[in-house]
N, C-alpha and C positions, 0 to 999 in steps of 0.2 A: 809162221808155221801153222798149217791148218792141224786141225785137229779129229780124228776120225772118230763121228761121233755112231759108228754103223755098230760097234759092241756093248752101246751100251742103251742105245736108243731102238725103243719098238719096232718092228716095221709095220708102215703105214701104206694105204694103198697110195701110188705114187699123186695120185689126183688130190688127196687127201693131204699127203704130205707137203705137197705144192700150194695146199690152202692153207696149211697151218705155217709156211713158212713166211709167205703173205701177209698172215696175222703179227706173227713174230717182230719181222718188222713196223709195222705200222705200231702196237705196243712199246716195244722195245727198239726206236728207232734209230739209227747210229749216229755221232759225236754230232757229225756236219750237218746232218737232218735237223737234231736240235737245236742246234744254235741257228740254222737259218728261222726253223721256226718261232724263235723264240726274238729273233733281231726280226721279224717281221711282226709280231704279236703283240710285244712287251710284255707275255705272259710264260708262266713256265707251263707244260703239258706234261701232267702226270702221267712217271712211265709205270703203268698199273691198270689192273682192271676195274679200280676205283674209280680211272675216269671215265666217265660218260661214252664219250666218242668210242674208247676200247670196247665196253661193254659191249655197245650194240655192232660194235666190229663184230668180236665174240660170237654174240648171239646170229649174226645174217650169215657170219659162215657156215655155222652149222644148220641152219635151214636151207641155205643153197647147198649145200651135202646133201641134207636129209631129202630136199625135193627131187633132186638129181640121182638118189637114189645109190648115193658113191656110202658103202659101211663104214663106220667110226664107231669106236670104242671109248668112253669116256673114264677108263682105267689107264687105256692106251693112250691117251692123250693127255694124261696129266704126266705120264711119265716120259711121253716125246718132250714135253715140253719142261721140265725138270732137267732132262737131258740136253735139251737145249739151250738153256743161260733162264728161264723162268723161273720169277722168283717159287719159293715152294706153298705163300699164298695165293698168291695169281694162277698156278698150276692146279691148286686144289678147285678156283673158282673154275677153271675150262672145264675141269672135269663138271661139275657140278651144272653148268651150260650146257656142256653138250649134252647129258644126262635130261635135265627138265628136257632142250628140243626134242628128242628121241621119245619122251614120254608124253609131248604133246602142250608142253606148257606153256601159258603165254607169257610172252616180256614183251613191257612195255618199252621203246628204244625208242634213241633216235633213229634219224633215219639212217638205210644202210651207206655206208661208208664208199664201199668196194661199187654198189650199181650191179644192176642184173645180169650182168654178160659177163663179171668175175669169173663167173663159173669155166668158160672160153678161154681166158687166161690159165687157170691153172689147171686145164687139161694142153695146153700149147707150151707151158713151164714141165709138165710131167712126163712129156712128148720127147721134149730137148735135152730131158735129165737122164734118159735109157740110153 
């Protein structure tokens, strides 16, 4: 049964939406995702913004947003993502993320995740979703 999450979740601009949902998974990764990764790793990967790797997930989304010039709201985005299965720590941390990148602040990361032409994807994901 899906669940319609359109009454209780902000709207986001679709490009926007299509990055956070990008995020969402790679975070919050599903059952099958985990266990291959974790039978190829022998480690477990924290589903949180505590790890590393998410972090700078986090963080390179919203500066390919902010470079690209796509708006985000870091009130809006704590509450996309609350509404969307985010814990309500890790929710508070995106907010808090996207907030510093918008003001300019630096974080130190790894490196990004997604790769410079993410941005290409989730305008081709927000394309498919109208």
């Amino acid at each position: 049964m899906s669940e319609d999450k359109s009454a209780t979740s902000p709207a986001l601009d679709p490009v926007v939406e299509a990055a956070m949902t990008h995020l969402t998974s790679w975070v919050y990764p599903p059952l099958r995702q985990r266990i291959s990764y974790f039978t190829h790793n022998n480690r477990r990967r924290e589903r949180s913004l505590k790890n590393p790797s998410n972090r700078a997930a986090t963080v390179h989304v919203f500066k390919h947003l902010k470079h690209h010039k796509y708006p985000f709201q870091p009130d809006q985005l704590r509450d996309w993502g609350i509404a969307h299965g985010w814990k309500a720590d890790d929710a508070q941390e995106l907010h808090d993320y996207a907030e510093g990148v918008l003001t300019g602040k630096r974080y130190h990361t790894d490196p990004d995740p997604f790769g410079m032409h993410a941005i290409h994807d989730w305008r081709e994901d927000a394309a498919k979703s109208k």
